[in-house]
C-alpha positions as CSV (number, residue, x, y, z in Angstrom):
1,X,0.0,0.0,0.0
2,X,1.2,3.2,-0.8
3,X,0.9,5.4,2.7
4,X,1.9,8.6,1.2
5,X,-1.3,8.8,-1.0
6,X,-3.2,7.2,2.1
7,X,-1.3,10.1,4.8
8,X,-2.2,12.6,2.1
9,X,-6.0,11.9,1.6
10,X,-6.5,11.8,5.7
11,X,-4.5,15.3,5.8
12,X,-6.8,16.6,3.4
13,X,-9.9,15.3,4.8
14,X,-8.6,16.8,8.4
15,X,-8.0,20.2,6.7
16,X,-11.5,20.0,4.9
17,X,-13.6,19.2,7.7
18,X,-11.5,21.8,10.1
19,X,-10.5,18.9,12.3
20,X,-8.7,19.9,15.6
21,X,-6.5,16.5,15.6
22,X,-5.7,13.0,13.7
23,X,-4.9,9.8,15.3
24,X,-3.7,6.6,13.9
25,X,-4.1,3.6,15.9
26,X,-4.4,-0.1,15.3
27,X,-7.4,-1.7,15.1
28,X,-9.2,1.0,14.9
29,X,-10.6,3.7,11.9
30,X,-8.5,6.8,11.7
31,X,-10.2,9.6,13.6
32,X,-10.4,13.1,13.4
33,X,-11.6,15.5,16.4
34,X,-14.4,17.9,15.3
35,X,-15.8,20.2,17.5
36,X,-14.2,18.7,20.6
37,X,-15.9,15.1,19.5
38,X,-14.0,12.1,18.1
39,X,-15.0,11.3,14.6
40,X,-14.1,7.9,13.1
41,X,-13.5,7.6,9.1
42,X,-15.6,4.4,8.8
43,X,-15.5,4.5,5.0
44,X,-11.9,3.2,4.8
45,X,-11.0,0.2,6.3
46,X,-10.2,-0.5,9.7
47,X,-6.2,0.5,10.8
48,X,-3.9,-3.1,10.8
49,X,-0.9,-2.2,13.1
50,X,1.2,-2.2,9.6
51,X,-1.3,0.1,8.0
52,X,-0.6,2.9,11.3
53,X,3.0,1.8,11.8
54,X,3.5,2.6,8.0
55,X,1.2,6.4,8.0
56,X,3.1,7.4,11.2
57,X,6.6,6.9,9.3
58,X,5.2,8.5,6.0
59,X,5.7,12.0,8.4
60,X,8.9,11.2,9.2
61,X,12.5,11.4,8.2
62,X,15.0,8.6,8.5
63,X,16.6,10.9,11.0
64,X,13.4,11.3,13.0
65,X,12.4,7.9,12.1
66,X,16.2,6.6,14.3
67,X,15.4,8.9,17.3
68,X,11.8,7.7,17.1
69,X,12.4,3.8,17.2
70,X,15.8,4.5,20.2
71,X,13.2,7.0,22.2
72,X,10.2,4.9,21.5
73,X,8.3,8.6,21.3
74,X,8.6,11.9,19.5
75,X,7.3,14.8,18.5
76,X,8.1,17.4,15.6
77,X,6.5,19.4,13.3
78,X,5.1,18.6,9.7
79,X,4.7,21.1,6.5
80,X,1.9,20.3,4.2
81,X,1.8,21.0,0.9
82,X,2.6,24.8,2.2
83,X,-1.5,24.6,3.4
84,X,-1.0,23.9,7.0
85,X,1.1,22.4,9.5
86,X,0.8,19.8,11.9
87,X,2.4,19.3,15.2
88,X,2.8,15.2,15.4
89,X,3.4,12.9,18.4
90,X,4.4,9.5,17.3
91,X,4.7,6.6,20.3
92,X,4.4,3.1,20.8
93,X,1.4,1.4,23.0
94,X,1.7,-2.1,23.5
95,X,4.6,-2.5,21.6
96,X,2.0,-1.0,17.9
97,X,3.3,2.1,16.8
98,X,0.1,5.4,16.9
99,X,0.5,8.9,15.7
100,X,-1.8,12.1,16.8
101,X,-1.3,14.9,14.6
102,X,-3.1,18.7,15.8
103,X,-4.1,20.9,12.8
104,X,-2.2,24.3,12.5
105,X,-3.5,26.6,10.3
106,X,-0.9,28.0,7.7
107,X,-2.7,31.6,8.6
108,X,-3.2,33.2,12.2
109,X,-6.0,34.3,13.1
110,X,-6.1,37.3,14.7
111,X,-7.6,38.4,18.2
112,X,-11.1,39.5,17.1
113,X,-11.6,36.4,14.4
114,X,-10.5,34.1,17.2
115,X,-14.0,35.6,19.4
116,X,-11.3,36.4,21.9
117,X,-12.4,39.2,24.7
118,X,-11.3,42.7,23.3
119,X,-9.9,43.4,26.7
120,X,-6.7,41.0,26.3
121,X,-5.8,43.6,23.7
122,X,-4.6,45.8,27.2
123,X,-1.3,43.0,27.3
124,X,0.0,44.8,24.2
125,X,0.2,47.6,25.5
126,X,3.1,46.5,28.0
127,X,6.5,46.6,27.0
128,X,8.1,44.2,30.0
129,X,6.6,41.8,32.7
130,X,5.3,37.8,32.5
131,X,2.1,37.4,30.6
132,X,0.5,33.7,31.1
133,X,-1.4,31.9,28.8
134,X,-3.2,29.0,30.7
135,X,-5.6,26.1,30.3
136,X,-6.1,22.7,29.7
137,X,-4.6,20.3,26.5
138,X,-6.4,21.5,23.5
139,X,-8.2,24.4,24.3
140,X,-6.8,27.2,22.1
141,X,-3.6,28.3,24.2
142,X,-1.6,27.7,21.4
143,X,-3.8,30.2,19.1
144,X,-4.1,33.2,21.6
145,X,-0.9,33.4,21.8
146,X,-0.1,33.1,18.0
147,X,-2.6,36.0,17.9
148,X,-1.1,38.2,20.2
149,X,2.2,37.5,18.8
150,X,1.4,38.0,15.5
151,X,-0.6,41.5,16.6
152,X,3.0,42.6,18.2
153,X,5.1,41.5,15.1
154,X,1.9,43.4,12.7
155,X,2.4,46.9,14.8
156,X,6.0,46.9,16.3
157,X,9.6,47.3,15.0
158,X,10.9,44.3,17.5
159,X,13.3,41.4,17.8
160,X,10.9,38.7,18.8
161,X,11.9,35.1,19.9
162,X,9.8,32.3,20.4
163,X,11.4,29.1,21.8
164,X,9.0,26.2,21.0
165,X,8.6,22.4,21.4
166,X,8.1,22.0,18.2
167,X,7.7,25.5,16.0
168,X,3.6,25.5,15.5
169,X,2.4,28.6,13.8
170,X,5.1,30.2,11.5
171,X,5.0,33.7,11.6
172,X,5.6,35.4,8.3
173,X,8.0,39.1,8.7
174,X,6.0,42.3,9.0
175,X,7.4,44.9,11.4
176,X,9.5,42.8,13.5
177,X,12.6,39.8,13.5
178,X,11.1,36.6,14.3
179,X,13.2,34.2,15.2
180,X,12.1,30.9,15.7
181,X,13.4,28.3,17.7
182,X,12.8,24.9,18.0
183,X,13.6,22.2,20.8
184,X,15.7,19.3,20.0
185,X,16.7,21.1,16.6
186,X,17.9,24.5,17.6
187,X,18.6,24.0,21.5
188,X,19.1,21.6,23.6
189,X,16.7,22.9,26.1
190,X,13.8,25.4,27.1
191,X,16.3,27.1,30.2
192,X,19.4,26.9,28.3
193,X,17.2,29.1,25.3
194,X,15.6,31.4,27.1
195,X,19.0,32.2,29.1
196,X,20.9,32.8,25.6
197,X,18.3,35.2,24.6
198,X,19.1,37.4,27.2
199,X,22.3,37.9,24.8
200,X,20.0,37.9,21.8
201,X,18.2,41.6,21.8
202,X,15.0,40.5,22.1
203,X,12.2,42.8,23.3
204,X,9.3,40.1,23.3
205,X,10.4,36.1,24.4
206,X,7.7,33.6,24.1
207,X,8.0,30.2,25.6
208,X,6.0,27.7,24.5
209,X,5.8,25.7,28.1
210,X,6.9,26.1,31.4
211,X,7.9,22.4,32.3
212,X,10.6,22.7,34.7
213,X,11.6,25.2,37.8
214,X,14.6,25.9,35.5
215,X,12.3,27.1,33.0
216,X,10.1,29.2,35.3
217,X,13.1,30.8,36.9
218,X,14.5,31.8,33.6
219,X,11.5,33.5,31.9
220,X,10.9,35.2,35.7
221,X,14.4,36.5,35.2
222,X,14.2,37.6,31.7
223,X,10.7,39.2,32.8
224,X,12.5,41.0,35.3
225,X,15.1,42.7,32.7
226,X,13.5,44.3,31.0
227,X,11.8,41.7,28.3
228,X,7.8,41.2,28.1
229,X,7.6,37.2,28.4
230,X,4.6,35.2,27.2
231,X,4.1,31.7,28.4
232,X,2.0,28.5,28.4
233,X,1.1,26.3,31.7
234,X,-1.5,23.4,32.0
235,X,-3.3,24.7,35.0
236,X,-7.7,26.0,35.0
237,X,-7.7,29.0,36.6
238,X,-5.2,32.2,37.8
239,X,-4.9,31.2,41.4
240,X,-4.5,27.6,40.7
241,X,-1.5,29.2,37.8
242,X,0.7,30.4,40.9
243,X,0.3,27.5,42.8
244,X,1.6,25.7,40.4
245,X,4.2,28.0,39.7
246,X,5.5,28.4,43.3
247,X,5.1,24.8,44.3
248,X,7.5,23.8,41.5
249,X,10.2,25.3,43.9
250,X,11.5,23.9,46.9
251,X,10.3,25.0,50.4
252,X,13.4,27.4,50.9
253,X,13.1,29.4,47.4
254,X,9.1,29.6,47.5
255,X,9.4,32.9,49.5
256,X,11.6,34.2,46.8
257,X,9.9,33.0,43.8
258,X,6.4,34.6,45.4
259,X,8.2,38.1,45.5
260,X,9.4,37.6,41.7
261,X,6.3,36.3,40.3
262,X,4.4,39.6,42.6
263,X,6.8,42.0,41.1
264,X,6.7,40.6,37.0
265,X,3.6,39.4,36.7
266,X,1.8,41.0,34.2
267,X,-1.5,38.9,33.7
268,X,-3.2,35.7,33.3
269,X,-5.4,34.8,30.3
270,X,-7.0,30.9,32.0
271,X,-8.8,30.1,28.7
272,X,-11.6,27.4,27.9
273,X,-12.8,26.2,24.1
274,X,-16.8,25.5,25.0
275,X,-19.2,23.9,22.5
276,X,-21.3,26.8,21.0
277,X,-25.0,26.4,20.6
278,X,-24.6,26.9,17.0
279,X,-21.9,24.1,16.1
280,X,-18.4,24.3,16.8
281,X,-16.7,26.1,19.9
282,X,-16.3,29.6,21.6
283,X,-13.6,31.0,23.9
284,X,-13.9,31.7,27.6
285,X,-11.8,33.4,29.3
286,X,-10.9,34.6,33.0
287,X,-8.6,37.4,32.8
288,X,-6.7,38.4,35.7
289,X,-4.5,41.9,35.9
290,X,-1.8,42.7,38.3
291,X,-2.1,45.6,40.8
292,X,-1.4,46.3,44.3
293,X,-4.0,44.1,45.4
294,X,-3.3,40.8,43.3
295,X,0.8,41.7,44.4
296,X,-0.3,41.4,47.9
297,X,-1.7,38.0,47.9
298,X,1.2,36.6,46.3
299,X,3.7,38.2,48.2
300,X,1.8,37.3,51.2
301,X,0.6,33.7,50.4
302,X,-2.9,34.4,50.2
303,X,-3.4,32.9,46.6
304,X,-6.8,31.6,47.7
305,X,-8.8,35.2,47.9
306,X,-7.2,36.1,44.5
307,X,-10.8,34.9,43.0
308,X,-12.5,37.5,45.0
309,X,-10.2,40.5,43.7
310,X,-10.8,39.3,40.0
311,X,-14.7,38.9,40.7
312,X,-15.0,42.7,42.3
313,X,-12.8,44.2,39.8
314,X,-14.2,44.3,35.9
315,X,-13.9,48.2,36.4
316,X,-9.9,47.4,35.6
317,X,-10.6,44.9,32.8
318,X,-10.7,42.0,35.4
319,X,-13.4,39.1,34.2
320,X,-13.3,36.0,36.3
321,X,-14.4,32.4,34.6
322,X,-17.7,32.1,35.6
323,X,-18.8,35.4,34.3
324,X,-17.7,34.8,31.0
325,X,-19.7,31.8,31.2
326,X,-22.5,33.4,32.0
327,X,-22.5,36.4,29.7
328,X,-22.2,33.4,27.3
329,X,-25.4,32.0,27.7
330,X,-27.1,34.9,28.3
331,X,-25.9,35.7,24.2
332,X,-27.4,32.2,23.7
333,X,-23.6,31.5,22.8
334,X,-23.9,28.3,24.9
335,X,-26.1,26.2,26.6
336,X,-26.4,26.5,30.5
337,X,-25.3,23.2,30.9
338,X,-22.0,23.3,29.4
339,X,-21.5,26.2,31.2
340,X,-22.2,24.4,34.4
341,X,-19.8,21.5,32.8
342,X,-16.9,24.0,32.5
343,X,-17.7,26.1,35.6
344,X,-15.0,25.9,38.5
345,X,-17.7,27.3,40.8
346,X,-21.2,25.8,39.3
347,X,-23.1,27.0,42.4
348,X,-22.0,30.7,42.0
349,X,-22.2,30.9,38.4
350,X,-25.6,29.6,38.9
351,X,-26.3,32.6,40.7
352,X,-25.0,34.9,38.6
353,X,-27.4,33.5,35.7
């Protein structure tokens, strides 16, 4: 069988149906995600492990294909046909080799065609300080940022580094440098980047994910000097964000890293992809600003009445999650009970409906 005519049909069929995500497995059809729902392509014949052993090396090189088969996982990007990209994990489960693929559009959306809030706009206004993009796998981190990034390099004569694991959307030259870099490929790590960039010019670093204390202490630092710093962490909400943050230090240092984060922090975008009433999904978003108050609570190690600030303080562009919910459905955007679903607080966004 000839998998690059096979790989190229499903790639097309993912673009054409504006799938979120591919899989290959064995024994199983391949399967696109559509509006947050697995879709299985019943039409073609059922995966053999062969048949998904021999797509998921049809996206690889024979260099990738080596580190691949010695790591038993990887993950890299893939260039199609110059209409999109894909970001790719290939692994092994029991001992059969599967492939999940997410769909990267070739073009960025921007803020307003993403049905982002208007107020995340305010973050480009700041010229230094730690802006976090949080939220669970697969809910649209990635795009924001691309969108604020792209608004930046559209409006601003900067040197802009992104350091990435692997490079997702590729952002064409307009008033800025972009440099690109990827992990694995162009560094060896996501610290040892983001410390070389210091050296590098940059005004704007973005850093695809915060894994590591090494990581989080470098972009801190780089915040710190005088560099605005956009990051990615898998957390659901602002306050849960430093938690996560400080607890990745050690109990002598989480003093320190509490006064750093009070000090840089710019804001926190906590974002949700919901399924819309009319097909497809929609953006939610708490939005957290820092000021005296939110410093405070950090500083102090009173994370857990940050909610409150962000609840009593939309007059400074503050919106916590369970409003946004609920102006939502009251735009008949989305139904009440996936806002309930996606609500860290059902009982009070009930009230506010």
């Amino acid at each position: 069988m000839d998998y690059q005519i096979q790989l190229k049909q499903l790639l097309d069929a993912t673009i054409k149906n504006n799938a979120s995500d591919l899989h290959f497995s064995e024994g199983h059809f391949p399967a696109m995600r559509i509006s947050r729902d697995l879709v299985f392509l019943d039409k073609v014949k059922k995966l053999s492990a062969e048949d998904s052993k021999g797509l998921a090396f049809a996206l690889m090189s024979e260099k990738q294909t080596e580190e691949f088969l010695k790591e038993k996982e990887i993950d890299f990007s893939y260039s199609f046909e110059g209409r999109a990209r894909f970001r790719v994990n290939v692994f092994f489960q029991m001992e059969k080799v599967s492939a999940s693929l997410r769909l990267i559009p070739e073009t960025i959306k921007s803020i307003e065609e993403l049905n982002l809030p208007i107020g995340i706009r305010k973050f480009l206004d700041y010229s230094h300080g730690l802006i976090l993009v949080v939220g669970p796998s697969s809910h649209g981190k990635s795009s924001t940022l691309a969108a604020i990034i792209d608004e930046i390099n559209g409006s601003k004569p900067y040197h802009i580094i992104t350091i990435e694991d692997p490079v997702e959307y590729v952002f064409k030259k307009k008033k800025s440098i972009i440099s690109q870099r990827e992990l694995h490929t162009d560094t060896k790590s996501f610290a040892r980047a983001l410390k070389s960039s210091l050296r590098e010019d940059p005004n704007v670093i973005m850093v695809g994910e915060m894994r590591d204390p090494e990581t989080i202490a470098a972009a801190i630092t780089a915040a710190e000097t005088g560099h605005l710093v956009f990051a990615t962490l898998h957390t659901n909400s602002a306050a849960q964000t430093i938690h996560r943050i400080v607890d990745s230090f050690q109990g002598a240092q989480q003093s320190q890293i509490r006064a750093q984060i009070a000090s840089s922090l710019v804001g926190i975008i906590s974002q949700r992809l919901i399924p819309a009433s009319s097909g497809g999904v929609v953006p939610v978003c708490e939005m957290l600003f820092n000021n005296s108050a939110i410093s405070n609570l950090i500083r102090d190690n009173k994370v857990y009445e940050i909610p409150l600030v962000i609840d009593t303080s939309f007059d400074v562009g503050m919106v916590s999650l369970d409003r946004s919910l609920a102006e939502l459905v009251r735009k008949g955007k989305i139904s009440i009970d996936n806002a309930i679903k996606f609500s860290n607080n059902p009982r009070e966004l009930k009230k506010i409906i």
